[in-house]
KOLRO-844878 format. One record per residue (C-alpha): residue number from 1; x, z, y; residue in one letter. Coordinates in steps of 0.25 Angstrom, whole numbers, plus 5000, padded with zeros to 4 digits. Example, Ala and Ser with C-alpha at 12.3 -4.5 7.8 and 13.67 -1.06 7.14 Angstrom:
# residues 2
<kolza n="1" east="5049" up="5031" north="4982" res="a"/>
<kolza n="2" east="5055" up="5029" north="4996" res="s"/>
//
This chain:
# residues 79
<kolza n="1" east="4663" up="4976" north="5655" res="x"/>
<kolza n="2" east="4676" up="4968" north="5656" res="x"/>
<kolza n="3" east="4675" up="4961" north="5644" res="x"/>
<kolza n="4" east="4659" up="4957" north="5647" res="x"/>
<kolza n="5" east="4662" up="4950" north="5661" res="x"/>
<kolza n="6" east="4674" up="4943" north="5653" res="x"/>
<kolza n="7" east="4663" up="4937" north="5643" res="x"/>
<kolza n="8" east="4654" up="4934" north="5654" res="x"/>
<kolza n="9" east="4665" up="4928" north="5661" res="x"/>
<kolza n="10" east="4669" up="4919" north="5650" res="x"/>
<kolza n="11" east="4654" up="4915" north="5647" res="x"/>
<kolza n="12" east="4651" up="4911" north="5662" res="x"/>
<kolza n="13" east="4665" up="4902" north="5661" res="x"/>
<kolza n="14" east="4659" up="4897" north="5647" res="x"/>
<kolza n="15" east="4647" up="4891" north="5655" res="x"/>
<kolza n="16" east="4654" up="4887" north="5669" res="x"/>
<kolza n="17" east="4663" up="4880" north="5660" res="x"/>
<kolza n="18" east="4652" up="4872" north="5651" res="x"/>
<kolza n="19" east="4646" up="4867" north="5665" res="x"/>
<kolza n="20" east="4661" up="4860" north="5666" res="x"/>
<kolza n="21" east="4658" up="4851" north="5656" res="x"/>
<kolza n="22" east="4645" up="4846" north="5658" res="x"/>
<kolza n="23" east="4641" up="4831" north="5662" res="x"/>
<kolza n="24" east="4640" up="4825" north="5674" res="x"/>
<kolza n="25" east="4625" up="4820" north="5677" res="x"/>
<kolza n="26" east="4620" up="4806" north="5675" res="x"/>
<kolza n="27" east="4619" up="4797" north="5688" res="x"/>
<kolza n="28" east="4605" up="4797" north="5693" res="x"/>
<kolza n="29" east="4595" up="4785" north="5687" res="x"/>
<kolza n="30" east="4604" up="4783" north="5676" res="x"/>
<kolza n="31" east="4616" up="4779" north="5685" res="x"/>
<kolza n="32" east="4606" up="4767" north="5687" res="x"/>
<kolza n="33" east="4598" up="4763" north="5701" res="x"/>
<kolza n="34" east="4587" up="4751" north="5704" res="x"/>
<kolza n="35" east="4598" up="4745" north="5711" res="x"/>
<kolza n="36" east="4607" up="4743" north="5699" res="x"/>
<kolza n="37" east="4620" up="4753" north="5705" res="x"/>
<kolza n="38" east="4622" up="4768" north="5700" res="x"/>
<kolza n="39" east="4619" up="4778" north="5709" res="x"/>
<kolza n="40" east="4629" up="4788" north="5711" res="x"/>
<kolza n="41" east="4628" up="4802" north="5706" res="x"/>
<kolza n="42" east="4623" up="4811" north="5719" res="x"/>
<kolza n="43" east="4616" up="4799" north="5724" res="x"/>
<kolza n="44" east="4626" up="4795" north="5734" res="x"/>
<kolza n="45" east="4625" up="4806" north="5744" res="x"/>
<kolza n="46" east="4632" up="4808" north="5754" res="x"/>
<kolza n="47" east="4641" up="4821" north="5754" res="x"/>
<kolza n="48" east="4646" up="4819" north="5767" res="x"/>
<kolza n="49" east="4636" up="4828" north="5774" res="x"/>
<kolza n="50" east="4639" up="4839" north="5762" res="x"/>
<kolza n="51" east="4654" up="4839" north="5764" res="x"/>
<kolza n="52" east="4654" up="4840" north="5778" res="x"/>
<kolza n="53" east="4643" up="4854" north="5778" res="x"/>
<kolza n="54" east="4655" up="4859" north="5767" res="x"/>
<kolza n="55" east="4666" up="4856" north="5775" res="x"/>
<kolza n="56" east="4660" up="4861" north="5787" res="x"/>
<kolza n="57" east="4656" up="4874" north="5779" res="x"/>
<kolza n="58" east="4669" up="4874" north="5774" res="x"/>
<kolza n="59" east="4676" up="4875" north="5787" res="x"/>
<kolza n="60" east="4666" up="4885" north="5792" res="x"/>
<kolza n="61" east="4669" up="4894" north="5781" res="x"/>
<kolza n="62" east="4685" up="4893" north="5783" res="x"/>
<kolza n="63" east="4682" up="4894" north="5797" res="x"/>
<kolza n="64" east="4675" up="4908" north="5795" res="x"/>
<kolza n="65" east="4684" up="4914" north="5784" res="x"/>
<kolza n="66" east="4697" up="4910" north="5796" res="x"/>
<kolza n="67" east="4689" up="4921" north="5807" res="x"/>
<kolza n="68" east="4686" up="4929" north="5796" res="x"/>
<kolza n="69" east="4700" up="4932" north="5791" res="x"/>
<kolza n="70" east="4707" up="4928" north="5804" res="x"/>
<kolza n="71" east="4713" up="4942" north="5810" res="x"/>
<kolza n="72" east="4706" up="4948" north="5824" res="x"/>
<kolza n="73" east="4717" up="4948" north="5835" res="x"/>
<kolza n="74" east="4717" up="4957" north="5849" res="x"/>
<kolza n="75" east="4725" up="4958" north="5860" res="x"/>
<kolza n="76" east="4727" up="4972" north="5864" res="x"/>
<kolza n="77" east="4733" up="4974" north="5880" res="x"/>
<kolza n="78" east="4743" up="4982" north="5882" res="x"/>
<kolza n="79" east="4740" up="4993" north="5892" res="x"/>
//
């Protein structure tokens, strides 16, 4: 049983590891527009608005695994 999960290992690394090497895309319209400039690969969008919702997730997330770990104190009174 060990020896079959080592060879399934190694061939899923085989083919994570061929995706390493592939080629980047072409830019869209042949890297031509009418307007005689290139147009970016991605279009030019902004990311903005994406990095903000992952930072803000980010944060939520640290912020929960903090409460989560952080140790419940009480006061007892002495009677």
């Amino acid at each position: 049983m060990k020896n079959i999960k080592k060879y399934i290992g190694i061939i899923v690394l085989v083919f994570a590891m061929s995706t390493l090497f592939a080629q980047t895309p072409p830019p869209p319209n042949n890297g031509t527009t009418g307007s005689g400039g290139s147009t970016p690969v991605g279009g030019g969008a902004p990311i903005g608005g994406g990095l903000l919702i992952m930072a803000s997730a980010a944060l939520a997330y640290a912020y929960a695994s903090y409460l989560k770990k952080k140790p419940e104190y009480t006061i007892e009174e002495e009677s």
